[in-house]
N, C-alpha and C positions, 0 to 999 in steps of 0.2 A: 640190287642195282648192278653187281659184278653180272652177275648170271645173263641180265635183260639184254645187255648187251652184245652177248655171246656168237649170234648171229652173223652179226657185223664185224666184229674183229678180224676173223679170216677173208675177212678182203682188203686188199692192199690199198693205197692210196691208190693207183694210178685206176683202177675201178669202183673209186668210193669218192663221191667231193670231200675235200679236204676240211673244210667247216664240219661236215659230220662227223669224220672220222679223228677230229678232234676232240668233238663233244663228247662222242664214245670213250676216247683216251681220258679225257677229265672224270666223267661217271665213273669208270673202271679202276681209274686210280683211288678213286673217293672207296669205292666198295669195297677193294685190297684191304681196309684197313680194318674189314669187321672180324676178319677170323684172327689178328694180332690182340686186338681187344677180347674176344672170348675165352682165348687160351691165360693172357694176362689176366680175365676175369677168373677164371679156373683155380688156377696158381692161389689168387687171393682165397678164396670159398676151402679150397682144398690143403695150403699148405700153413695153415694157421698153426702156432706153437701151442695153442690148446686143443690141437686134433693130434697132438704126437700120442695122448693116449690108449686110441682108438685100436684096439686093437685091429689088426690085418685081415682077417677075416669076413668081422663086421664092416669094415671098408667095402669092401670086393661086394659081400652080402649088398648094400646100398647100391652100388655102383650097377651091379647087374641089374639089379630093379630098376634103376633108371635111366639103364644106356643099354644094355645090352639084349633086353628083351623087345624094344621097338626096333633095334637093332636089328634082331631075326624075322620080327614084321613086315620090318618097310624092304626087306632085302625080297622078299614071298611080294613084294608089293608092284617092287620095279620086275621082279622077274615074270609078274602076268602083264607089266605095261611092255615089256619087250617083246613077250609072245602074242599077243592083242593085238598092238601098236606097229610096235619098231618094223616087226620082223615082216607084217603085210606091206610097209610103206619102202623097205629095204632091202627088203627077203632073205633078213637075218636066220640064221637056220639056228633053230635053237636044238642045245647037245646035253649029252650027261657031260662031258668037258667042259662047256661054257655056262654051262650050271656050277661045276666046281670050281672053275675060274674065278667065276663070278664070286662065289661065297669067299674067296680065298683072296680076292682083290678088288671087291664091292662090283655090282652091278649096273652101276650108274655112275658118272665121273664125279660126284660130290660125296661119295662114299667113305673117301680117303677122309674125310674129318673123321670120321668115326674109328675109324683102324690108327690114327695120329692120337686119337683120344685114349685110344687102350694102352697106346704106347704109354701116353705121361701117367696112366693108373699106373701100369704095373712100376715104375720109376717113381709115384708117388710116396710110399711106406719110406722108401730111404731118402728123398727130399727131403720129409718132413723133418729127420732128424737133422742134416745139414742144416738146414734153415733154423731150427731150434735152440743149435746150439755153436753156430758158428759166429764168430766176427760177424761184423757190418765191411769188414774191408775183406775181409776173405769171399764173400758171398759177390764184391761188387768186384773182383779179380776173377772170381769166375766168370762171369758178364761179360769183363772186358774179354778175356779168349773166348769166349763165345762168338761176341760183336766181329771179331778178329778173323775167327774163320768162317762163320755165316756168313757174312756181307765185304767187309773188308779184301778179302785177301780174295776173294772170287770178284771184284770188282776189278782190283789190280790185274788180275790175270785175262779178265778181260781186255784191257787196252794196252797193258804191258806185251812185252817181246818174251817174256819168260815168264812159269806156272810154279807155284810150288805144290810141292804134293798135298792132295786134300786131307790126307792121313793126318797129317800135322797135327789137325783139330778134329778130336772126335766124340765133342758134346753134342747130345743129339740135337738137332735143330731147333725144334720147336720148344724143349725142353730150356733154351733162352728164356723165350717170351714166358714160359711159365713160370720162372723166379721170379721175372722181371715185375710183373704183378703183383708181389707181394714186398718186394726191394723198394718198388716206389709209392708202396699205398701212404706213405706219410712224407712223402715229397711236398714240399709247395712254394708253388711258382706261381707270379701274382699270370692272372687270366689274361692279360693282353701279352705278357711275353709269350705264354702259350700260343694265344691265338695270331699272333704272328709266324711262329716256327709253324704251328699246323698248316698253315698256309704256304710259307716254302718249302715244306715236305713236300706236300702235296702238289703244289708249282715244280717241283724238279722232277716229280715223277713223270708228270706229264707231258713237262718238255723234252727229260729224256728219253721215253717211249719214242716220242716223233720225230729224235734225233736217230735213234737206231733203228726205226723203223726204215726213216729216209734215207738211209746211209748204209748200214750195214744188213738188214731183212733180215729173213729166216729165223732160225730159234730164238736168237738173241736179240730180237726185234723188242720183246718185253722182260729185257730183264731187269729195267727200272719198277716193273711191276708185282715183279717176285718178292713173297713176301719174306724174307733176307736182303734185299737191297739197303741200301743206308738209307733213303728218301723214304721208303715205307717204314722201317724202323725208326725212323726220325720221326715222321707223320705221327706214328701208332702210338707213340708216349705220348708226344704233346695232345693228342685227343682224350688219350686214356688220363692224362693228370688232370684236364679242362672236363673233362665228365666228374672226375671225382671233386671238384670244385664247389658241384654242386647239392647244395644240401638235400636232406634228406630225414624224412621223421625219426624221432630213433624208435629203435623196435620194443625197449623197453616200457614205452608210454603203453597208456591205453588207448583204444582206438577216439575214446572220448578227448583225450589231452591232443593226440597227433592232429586231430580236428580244426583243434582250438591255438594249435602252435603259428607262433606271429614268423615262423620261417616259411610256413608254406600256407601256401591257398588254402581257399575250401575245397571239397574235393569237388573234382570238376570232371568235364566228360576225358578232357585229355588225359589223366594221370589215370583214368577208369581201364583206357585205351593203354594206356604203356604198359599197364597191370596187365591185361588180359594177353599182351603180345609177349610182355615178359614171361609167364608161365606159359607160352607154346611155341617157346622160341627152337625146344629140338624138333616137335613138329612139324614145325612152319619150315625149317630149313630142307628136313626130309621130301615133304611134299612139293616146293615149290618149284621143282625144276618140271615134275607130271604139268602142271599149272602153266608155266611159262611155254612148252611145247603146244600145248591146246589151244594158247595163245597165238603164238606163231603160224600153227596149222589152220588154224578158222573153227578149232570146232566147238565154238560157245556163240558160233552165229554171227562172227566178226572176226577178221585177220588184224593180228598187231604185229608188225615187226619189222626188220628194216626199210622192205620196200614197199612197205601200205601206211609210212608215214615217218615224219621226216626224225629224225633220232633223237635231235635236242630236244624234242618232247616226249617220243617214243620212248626214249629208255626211262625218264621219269615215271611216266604213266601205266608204261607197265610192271615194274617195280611197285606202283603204288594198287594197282589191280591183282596184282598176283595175289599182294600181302593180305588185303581183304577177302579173296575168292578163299586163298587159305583157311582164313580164321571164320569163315562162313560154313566150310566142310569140318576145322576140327573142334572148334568148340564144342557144336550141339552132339558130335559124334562121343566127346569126352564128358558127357553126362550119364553116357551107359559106362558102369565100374568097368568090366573087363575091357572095354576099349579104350579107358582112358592106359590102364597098364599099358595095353599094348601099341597104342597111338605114341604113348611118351610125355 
């Protein structure tokens, strides 16, 4: 949904009606909030007090099997869609420099998830033990100087007449959100107080986009939408607590008991559906920006994007086409063994 709308963004109001270039600001603010959630998911899967045993090796051993070998795939993957693609449509000259570049600072602008992900591994091993054996208030003091110079004190400095130095705070960013998922997995807050705050999170982001958009332009046009803002960090708990709300079989049943449990359904096409998306969720992200481009371009036989249909629907539909076209290439692809490794 972030991505679909990518097109559009870089157009200003004063070249865009202001009804669309709304609705884009609402969609965009909505999609901000999936990679605050991943890495909060991460945090959980990753910094559990019964993974402190794991040795560091075995870590790494796992981690490369399942990040860093799609990792060297999909990078082989964008570098033939750039020489193929890009570079006939832009006459991108393709280099041994922008090869190196490219590995050294991903080849595609959705890359950086992956090089942010290596980062919180290799800070993983010594999380864990923090986390393991610290306070509940020492771990939520760390948060608060996090929140402090992530979002806080670059907000101030934004509208304020004076800056303080970034230096001050120097936990690493996203390395917040990754405690923070494991800080709040036994939080609980009844579901309408959630689903109210998720709402003006989400409400402020978007009003404030269109306020700095109208007013002040250029870089700082989205920084209600950076994911450090308070509105997105606001948003991204109360979504990640109102997710964890909901139940879920426990893993210890057998598939026979989770069947038969009066907490959830029978199994149905939609859970079949969340299942299949949930285990291709780093593929799906890798691949969907090639997806979204083709889109754009016409070349599946139809053009979607901002100006062959109108956005309030356009970003939904393509967001929801992408994610199918997706799972249509890598499923059936992830039933040959070596391509599932290497797919992800």
């Amino acid at each position: 949904m972030l991505h679909a709308g990518n097109d559009l963004t870089i157009q200003q109001m004063s070249q865009f009606e202001i009804v669309r270039w709304s609705a884009v600001d609402i969609y965009q603010s909505l999609g901000r909030l999936g990679v605050p959630l991943f890495v909060m998911l991460t945090g959980i899967l990753l910094l559990q007090p019964s993974k402190l045993e794991e040795p560091i090796r075995v870590f790494f051993r796992k981690r490369g099997a399942r990040v860093v070998i799609p990792f060297i795939f999909w990078i082989g993957i964008y570098f033939a869609w750039d020489f193929f693609v890009d570079h006939q449509i832009n006459n991108q000259a393709i280099s041994s420099s922008s090869i190196i570049q490219g590995i050294l600072n991903g080849p595609y602008l959705h890359f950086w998830y992956l090089y942010m992900l290596i980062g919180l591994y290799l800070l993983t091993p010594i999380l864990r033990i923090v986390i393991a054996h610290a306070e509940r208030n020492l771990i939520k003091y760390l948060l608060v100087i996090w929140f402090l110079g992530a979002s806080i004190f670059p907000l101030l400095n934004l509208f304020g007449p004076y800056e303080l130095n970034s230096f001050v705070f120097t936990i690493p960013e996203f390395a917040g959100y990754f405690i923070l998922g494991i800080y709040l997995l036994n939080v609980k807050i009844t579901r309408s107080t959630l689903g109210i705050f998720l709402f003006i999170g989400v409400a402020l982001t978007s009003i404030g986009t269109y306020a700095m958009s109208a007013t002040v332009g250029g870089g700082k046009a989205y920084f209600f939408q950076e994911y450090f803002s308070p509105t997105i960090i606001l948003a991204s708990i109360m979504l990640f607590l109102l997710l964890n709300t909901v139940q879920q079989p426990s893993i210890q049943q057998p598939p026979s008991k989770i069947e038969e449990s009066p907490k959830m359904p029978s199994s149905s096409r939609s859970r079949k559906l969340i299942r299949v998306i949930s285990e291709n969720t780093l593929p799906i992200y890798l691949l969907h920006l090639i997806i979204l481009d083709c889109l754009w371009r016409g070349y599946f036989g139809f053009t979607l994007n901002g100006n062959t249909l109108n956005s309030i629907i356009g970003v939904p539909l393509a967001t929801v086409i992408t994610l199918f076209i997706c799972l249509a290439i890598i499923v059936p692809l992830k039933r040959v063994p070596i391509l599932k490794k290497l797919i992800g």
